[in-house]
Kinemage of the C-alpha trace (Angstrom):
@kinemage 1
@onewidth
@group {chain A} dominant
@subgroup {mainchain}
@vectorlist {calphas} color= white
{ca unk a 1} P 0.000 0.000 0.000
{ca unk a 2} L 1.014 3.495 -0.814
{ca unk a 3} L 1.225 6.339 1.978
{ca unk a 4} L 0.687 9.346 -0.499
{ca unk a 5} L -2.392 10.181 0.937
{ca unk a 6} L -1.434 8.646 4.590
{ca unk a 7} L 0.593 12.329 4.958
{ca unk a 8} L -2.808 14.072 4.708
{ca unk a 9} L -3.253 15.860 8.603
{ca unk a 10} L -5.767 13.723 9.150
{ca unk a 11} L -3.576 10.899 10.541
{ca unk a 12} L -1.192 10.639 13.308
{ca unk a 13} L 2.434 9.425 13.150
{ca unk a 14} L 1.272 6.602 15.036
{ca unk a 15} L -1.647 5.404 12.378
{ca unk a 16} L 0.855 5.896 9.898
{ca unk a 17} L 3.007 3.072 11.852
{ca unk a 18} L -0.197 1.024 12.531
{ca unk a 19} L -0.331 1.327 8.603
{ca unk a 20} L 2.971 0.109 7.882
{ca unk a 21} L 3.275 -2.602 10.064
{ca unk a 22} L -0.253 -3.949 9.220
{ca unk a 23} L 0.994 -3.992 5.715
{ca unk a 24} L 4.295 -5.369 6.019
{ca unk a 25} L 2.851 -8.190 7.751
{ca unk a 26} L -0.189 -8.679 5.352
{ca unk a 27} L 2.139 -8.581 2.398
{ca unk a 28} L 5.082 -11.571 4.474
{ca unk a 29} L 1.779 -13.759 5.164
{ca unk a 30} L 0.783 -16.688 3.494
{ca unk a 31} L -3.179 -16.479 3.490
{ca unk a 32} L -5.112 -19.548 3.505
{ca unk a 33} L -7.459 -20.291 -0.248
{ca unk a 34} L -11.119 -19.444 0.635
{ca unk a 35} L -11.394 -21.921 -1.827
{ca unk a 36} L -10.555 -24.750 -0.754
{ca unk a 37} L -12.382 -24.288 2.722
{ca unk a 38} L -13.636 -21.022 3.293
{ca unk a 39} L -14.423 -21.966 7.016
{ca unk a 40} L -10.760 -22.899 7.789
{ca unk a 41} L -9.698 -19.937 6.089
{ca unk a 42} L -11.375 -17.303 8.219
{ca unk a 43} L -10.480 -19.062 11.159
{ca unk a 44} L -7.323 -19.164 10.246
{ca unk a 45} L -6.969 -15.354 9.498
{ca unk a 46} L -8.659 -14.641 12.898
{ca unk a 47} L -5.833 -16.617 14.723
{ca unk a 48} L -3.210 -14.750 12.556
{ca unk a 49} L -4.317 -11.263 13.102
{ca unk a 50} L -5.270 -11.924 16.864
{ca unk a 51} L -1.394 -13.119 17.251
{ca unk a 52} L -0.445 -9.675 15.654
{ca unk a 53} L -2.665 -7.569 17.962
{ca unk a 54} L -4.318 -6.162 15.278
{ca unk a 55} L -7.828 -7.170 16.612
{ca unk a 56} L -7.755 -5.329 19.663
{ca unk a 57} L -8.626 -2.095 16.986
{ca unk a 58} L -11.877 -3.777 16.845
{ca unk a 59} L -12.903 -3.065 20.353
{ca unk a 60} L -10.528 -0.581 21.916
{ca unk a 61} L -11.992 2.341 23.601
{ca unk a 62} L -13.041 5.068 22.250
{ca unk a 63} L -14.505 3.956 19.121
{ca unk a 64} L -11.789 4.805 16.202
{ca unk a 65} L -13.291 4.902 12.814
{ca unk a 66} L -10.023 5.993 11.322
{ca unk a 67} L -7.930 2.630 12.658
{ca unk a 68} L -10.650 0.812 11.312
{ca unk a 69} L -11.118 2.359 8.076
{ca unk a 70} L -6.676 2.278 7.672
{ca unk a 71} L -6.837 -2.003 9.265
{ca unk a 72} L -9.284 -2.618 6.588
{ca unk a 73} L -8.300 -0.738 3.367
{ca unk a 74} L -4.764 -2.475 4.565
{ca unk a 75} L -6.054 -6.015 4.768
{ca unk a 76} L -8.234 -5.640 1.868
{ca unk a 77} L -5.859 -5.326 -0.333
{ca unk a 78} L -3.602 -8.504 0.347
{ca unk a 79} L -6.735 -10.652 1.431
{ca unk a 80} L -10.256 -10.536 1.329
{ca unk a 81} L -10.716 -13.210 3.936
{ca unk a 82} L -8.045 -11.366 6.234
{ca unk a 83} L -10.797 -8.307 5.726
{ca unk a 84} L -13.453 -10.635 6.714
{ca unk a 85} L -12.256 -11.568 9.359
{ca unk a 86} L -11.388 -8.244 10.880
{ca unk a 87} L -14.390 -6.336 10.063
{ca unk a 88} L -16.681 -9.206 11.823
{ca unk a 89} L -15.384 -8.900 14.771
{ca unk a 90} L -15.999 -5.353 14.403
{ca unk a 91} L -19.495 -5.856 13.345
{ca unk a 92} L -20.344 -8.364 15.593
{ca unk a 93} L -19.281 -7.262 18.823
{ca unk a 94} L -20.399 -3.107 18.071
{ca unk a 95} L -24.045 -4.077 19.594
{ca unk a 96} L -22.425 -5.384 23.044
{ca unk a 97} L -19.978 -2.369 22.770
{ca unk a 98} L -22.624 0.427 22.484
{ca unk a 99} L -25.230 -1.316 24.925
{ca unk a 100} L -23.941 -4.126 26.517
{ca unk a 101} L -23.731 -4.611 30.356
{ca unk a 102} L -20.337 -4.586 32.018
{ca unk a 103} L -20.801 -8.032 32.674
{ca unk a 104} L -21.180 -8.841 29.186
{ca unk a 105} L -18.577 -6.571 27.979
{ca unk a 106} L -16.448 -8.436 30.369
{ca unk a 107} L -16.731 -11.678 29.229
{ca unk a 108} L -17.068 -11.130 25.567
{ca unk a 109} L -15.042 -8.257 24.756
{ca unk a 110} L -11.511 -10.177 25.571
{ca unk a 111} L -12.337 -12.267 23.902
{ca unk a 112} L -12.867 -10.608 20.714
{ca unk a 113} L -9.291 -8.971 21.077
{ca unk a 114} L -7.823 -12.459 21.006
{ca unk a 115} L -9.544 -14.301 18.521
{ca unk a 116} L -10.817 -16.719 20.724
{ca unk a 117} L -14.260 -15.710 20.249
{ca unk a 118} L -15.826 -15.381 16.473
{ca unk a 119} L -18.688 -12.776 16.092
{ca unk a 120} L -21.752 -12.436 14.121
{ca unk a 121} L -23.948 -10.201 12.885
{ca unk a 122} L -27.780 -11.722 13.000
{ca unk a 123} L -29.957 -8.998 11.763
{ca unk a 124} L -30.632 -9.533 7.928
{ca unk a 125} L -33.928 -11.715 7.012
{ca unk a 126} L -35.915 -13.032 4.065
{ca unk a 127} L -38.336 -10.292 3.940
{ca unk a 128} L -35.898 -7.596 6.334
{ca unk a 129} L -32.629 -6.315 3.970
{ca unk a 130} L -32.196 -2.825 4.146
{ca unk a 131} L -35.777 -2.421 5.562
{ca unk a 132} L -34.250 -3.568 9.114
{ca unk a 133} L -38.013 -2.276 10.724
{ca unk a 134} L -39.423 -5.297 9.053
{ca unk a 135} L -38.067 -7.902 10.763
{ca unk a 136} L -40.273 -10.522 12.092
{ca unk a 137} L -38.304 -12.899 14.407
{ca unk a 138} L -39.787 -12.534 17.779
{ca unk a 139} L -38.358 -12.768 21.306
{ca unk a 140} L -41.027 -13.526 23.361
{ca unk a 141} L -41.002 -13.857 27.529
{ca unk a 142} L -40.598 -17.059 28.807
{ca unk a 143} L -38.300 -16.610 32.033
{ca unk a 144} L -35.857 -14.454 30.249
{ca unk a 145} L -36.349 -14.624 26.397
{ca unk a 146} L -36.991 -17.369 23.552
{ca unk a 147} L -36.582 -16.543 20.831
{ca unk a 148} L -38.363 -17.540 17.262
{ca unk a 149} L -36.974 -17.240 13.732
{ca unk a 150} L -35.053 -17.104 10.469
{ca unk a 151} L -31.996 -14.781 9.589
{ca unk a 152} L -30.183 -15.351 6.371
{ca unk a 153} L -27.129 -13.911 4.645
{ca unk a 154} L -25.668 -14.076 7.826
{ca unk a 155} L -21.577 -14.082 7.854
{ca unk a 156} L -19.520 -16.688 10.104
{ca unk a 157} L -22.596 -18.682 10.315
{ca unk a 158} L -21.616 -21.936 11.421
{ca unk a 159} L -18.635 -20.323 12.183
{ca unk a 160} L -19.316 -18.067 14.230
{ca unk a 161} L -18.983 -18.043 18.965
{ca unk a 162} L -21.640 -15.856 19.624
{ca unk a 163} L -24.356 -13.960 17.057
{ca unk a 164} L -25.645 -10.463 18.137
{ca unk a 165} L -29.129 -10.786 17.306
{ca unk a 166} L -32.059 -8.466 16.656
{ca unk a 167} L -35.637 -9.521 17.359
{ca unk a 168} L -38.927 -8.309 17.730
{ca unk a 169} L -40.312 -7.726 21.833
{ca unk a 170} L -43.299 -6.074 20.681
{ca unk a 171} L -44.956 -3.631 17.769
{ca unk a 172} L -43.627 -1.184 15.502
{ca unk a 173} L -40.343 0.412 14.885
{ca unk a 174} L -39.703 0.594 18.572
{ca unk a 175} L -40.524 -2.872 19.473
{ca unk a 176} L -37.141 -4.571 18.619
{ca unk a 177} L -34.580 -5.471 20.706
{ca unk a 178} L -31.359 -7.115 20.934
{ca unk a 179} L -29.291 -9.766 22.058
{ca unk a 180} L -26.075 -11.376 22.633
{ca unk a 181} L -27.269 -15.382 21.980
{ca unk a 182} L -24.479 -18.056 22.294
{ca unk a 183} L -24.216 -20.463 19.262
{ca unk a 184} L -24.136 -23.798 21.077
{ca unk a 185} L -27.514 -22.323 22.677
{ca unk a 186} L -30.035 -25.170 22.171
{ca unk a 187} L -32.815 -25.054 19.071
{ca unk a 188} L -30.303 -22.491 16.837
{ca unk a 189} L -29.142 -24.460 13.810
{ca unk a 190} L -27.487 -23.069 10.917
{ca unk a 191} L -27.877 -23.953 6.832
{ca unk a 192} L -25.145 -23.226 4.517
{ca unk a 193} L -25.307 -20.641 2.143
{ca unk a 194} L -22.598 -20.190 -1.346
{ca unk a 195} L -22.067 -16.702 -2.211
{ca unk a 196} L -20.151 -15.312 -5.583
{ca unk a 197} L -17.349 -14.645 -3.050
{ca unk a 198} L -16.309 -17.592 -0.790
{ca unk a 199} L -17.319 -17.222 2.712
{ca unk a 200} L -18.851 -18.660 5.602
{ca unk a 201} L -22.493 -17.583 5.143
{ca unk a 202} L -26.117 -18.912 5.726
{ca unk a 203} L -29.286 -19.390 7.489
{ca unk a 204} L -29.589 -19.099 11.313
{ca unk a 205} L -32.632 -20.351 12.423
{ca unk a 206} L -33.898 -19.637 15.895
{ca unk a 207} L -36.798 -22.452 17.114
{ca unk a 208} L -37.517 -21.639 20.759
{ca unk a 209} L -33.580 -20.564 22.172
{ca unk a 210} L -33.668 -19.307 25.415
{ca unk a 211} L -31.679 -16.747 25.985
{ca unk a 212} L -31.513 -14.563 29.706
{ca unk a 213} L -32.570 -10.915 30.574
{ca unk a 214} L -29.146 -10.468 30.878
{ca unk a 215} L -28.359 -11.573 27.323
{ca unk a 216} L -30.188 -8.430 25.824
{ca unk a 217} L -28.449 -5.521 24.655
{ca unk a 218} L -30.000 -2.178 25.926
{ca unk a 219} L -32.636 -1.822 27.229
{ca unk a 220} L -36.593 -3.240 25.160
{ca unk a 221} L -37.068 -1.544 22.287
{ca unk a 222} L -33.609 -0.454 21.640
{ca unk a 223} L -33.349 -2.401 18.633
{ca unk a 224} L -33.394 -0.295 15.960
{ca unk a 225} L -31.536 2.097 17.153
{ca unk a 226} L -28.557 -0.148 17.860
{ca unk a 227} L -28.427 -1.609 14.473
{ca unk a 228} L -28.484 1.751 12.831
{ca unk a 229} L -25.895 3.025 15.293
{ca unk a 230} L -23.751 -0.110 14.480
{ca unk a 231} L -24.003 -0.177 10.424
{ca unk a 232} L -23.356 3.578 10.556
{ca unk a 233} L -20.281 2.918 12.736
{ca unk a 234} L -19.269 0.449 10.385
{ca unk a 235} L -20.270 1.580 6.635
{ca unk a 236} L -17.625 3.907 5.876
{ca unk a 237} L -15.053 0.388 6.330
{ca unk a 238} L -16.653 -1.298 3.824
{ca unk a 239} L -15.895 1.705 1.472
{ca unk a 240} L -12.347 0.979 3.191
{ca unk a 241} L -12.484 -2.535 1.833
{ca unk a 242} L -13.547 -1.389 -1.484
{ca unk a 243} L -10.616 1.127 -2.215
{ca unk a 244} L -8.341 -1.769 -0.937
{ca unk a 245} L -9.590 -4.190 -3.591
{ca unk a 246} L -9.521 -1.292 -6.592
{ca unk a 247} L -5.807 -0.448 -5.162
{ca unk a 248} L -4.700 -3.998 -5.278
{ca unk a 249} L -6.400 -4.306 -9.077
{ca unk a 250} L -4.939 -1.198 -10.494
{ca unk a 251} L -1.397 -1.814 -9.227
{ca unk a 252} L -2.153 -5.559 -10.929
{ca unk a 253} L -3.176 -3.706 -14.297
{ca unk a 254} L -0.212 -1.499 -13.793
{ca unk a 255} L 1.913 -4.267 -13.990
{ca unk a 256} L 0.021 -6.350 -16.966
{ca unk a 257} L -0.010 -3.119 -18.870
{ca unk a 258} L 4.084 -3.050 -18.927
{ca unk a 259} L 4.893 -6.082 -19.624
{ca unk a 260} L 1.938 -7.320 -22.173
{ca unk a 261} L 3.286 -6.371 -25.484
{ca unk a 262} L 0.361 -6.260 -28.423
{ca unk a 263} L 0.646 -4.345 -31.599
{ca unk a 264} L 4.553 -4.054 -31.528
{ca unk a 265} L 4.236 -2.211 -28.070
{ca unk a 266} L 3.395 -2.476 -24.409
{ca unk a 267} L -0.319 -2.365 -23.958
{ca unk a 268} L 1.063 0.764 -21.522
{ca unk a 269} L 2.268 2.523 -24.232
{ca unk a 270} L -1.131 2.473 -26.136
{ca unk a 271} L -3.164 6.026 -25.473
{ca unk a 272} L -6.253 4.050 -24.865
{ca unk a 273} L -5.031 2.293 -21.988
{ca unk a 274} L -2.733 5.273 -20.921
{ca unk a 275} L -6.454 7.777 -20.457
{ca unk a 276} L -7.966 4.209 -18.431
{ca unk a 277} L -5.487 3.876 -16.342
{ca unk a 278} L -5.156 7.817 -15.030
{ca unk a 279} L -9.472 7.834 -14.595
{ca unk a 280} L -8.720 4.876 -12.251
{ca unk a 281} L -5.998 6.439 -10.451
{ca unk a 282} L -8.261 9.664 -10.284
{ca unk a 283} L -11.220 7.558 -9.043
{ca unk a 284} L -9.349 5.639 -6.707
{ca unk a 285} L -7.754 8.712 -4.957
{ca unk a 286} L -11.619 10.458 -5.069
{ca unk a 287} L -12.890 7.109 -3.158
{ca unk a 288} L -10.217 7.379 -0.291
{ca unk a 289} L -10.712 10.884 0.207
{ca unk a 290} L -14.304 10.542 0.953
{ca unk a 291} L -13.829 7.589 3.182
{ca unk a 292} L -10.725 9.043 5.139
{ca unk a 293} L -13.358 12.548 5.452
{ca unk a 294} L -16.120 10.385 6.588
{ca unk a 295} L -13.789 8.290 9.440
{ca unk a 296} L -12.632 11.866 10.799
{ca unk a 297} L -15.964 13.460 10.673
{ca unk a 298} L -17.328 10.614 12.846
{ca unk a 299} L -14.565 10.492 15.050
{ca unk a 300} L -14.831 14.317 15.808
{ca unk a 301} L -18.460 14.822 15.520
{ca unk a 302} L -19.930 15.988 19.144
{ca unk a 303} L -22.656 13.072 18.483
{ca unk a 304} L -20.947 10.645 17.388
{ca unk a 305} L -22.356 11.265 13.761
{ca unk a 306} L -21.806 11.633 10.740
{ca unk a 307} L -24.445 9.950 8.451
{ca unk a 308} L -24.077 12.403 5.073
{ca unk a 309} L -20.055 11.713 4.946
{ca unk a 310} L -20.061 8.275 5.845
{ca unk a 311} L -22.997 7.203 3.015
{ca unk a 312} L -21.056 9.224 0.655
{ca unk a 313} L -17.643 7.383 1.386
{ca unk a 314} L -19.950 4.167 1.215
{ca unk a 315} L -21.662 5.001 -1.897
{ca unk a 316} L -18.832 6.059 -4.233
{ca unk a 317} L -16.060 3.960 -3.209
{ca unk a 318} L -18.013 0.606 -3.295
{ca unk a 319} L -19.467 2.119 -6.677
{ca unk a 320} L -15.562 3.260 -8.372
{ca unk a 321} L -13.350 0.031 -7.153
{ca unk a 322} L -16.580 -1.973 -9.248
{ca unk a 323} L -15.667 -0.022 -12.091
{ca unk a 324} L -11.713 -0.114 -11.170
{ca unk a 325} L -11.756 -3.582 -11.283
{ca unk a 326} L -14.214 -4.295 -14.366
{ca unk a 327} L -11.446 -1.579 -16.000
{ca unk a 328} L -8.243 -4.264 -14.592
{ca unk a 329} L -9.912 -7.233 -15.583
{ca unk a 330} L -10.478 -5.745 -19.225
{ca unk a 331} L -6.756 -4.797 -19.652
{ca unk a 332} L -5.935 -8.392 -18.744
{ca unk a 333} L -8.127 -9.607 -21.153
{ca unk a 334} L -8.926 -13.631 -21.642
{ca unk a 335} L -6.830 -14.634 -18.518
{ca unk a 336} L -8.335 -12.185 -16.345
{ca unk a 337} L -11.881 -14.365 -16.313
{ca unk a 338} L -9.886 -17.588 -15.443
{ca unk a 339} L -10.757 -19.030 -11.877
{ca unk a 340} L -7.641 -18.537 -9.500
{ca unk a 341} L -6.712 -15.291 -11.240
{ca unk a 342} L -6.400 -12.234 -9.201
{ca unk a 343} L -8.548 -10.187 -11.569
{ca unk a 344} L -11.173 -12.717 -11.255
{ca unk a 345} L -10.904 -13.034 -6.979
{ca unk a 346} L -11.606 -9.504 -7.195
{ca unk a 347} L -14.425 -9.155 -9.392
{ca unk a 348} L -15.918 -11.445 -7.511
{ca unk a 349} L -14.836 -10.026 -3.772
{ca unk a 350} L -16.068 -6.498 -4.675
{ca unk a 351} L -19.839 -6.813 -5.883
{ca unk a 352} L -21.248 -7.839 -2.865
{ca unk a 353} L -20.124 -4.322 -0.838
{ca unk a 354} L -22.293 -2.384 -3.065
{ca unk a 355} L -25.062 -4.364 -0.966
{ca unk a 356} L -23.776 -4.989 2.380
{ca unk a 357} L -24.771 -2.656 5.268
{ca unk a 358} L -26.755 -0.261 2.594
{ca unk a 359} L -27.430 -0.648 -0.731
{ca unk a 360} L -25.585 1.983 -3.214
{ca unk a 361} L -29.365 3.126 -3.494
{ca unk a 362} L -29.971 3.560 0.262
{ca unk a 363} L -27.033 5.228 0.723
{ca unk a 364} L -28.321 7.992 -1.949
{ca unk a 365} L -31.587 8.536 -0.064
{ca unk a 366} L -29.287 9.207 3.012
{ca unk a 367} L -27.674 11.663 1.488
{ca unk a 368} L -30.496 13.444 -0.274
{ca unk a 369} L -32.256 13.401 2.580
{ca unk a 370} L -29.843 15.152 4.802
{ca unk a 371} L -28.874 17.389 1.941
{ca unk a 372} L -33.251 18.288 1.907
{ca unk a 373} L -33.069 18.663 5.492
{ca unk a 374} L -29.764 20.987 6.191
């Protein structure tokens, strides 16, 4: 990874380190083929960066966006299950950060840090994507909680220690709630689902687990509010992730573009390829801008907000490294659609962000709506 932009004021010498070192070790590492077993894979990333120390970003206190945004942009770009890896932890343990009791803070938190516990995110369902106040699992009480019902596209399932979950306590937007529910907990069982991009993902189905009072996160009807609170703490990474794949497949068509000689010249000497390559350079640089704004916005906002700069960042990186890497995988022609080649990991490891935690769609509305509202 480059530090051109890394000397902007918005970073400290010691992110700068944190950057380096991340990326020195990323780059040295020998990552294990999603392939081959996807579950093995992320389990084996989680042990590698938990040996580094590199997961303790993921629930230090205070929140920092900007280590987050720098860990994942960093990891991206070597390894999309390294990424993976990181970012659940991150996403999985936010809803027992923000309104967790000590107690459970205590015993999961550590945990986290070390790798020895693997989060997930249970929140997405059939007929609840980005309309999270649709939901229809139910937590009903029963001596604490039991709780009723089907998530899918949930990551780490089947891998995952514990699943933050969202259910419904009563009606309406403010009758959701959370929960902390442990996977060995009696009546969960998980099917497997294959996504475009190999990773542990499926259906988590909930018949009758019992969770405690002291499981929940918040207090009833806090629900909706957490999950908003933790996708906006946690959207402006994925545009992180997204400018780490498009920097990993430009400096890969920067490369192909030397050395591939056509015509009786380097494809790099052809104009064509010459005005492609700067509008990728030029998107890629717009893309890390917005997401390095949007991590220092919501790290000094006096609310802990920042919802206009952080669906931007969301919105156009996701949106340019598509296009960066449809541009790569062009230049490299026939062999860039082969399975195993890095052109093809990567057209396959981006499309999915434009989705996850806000559609490129949503994330407009956001920012129409603030702009309507200002």
């Amino acid at each position: 990874m480059d530090s051109d932009l890394l000397q902007l004021p918005l970073f400290s010498d010691a992110d700068r380190a944190f950057v380096r070192d991340l990326d020195a070790r990323a780059r040295a590492q020998r990552w294990a083929d999603p392939d081959a077993d996807d579950a093995l894979a992320l389990r084996s990333a989680l042990t590698t960066l938990a040996s580094w120390g590199t997961l303790k970003h993921t629930v230090a206190q205070p929140y920092s966006l900007t280590v987050n945004v720098l860990a994942r942009e960093t990891l991206a770009y070597h390894s999309g299950m390294a990424d993976l890896a990181y970012v659940m932890q991150l996403l999985g343990s936010l809803p027992v950060q923000l309104m967790g009791s000590e107690s459970t803070k205590s015993v999961i938190l550590p945990k986290v840090a070390n790798g020895e516990a693997c989060m997930a995110l249970a929140l997405s369902e059939p007929e609840a994507g980005s309309d999270v106040a649709a939901l229809s699992t139910v937590a009903r009480h029963d001596n604490g909680y039991r709780i009723t019902g089907t998530k899918h596209l949930i990551t780490n399932a089947g891998v995952a220690d514990y699943y933050s979950v969202f259910a419904r306590t009563g009606d309406g937007k403010k009758g959701i709630s959370a929960f902390i529910v442990d996977a060995k907990a009696p009546g969960l069982s998980v099917e497997k689902q294959t996504p475009s991009a190999p990773h542990p993902l499926g259906i988590v189905r909930f018949k009758e687990v019992q969770v405690p009072t002291s499981a929940r996160l918040g207090s009833e009807g806090e629900g909706l509010k957490l999950a908003l609170m933790t996708l906006e703490r946690c959207r402006a990474t994925v545009g992180a992730a997204a400018c780490g794949f498009a920097k990993r497949a430009l400096d890969e068509a920067l490369a192909h573009c030397k050395s591939r000689k056509m015509f009786g010249s380097t494809l790099a000497e052809q104009p064509l390829a010459q005005a492609k390559l700067a509008e990728m350079q030029a998107r890629l640089d717009a893309s890390r801008l917005l997401v390095y704004r949007a991590a220092w916005a919501m790290d000094h906002a006096k609310e802990g907000r920042a919802p206009r700069e952080i669906a931007l960042a969301k919105w156009q990186a996701t949106e340019n490294a598509q296009w960066i890497i449809d541009q790569a995988l062009q230049f490299a022609g026939g062999k860039g659609v082969l399975r195993g080649s890095i052109f093809e990991r990567l057209y396959r490891e981006i499309r999915p962000l434009r989705i996850y935690e806000g559609a490129s769609e949503v994330q407009q509305l956001v920012v129409a709506r603030d702009m309507l509202e200002e």
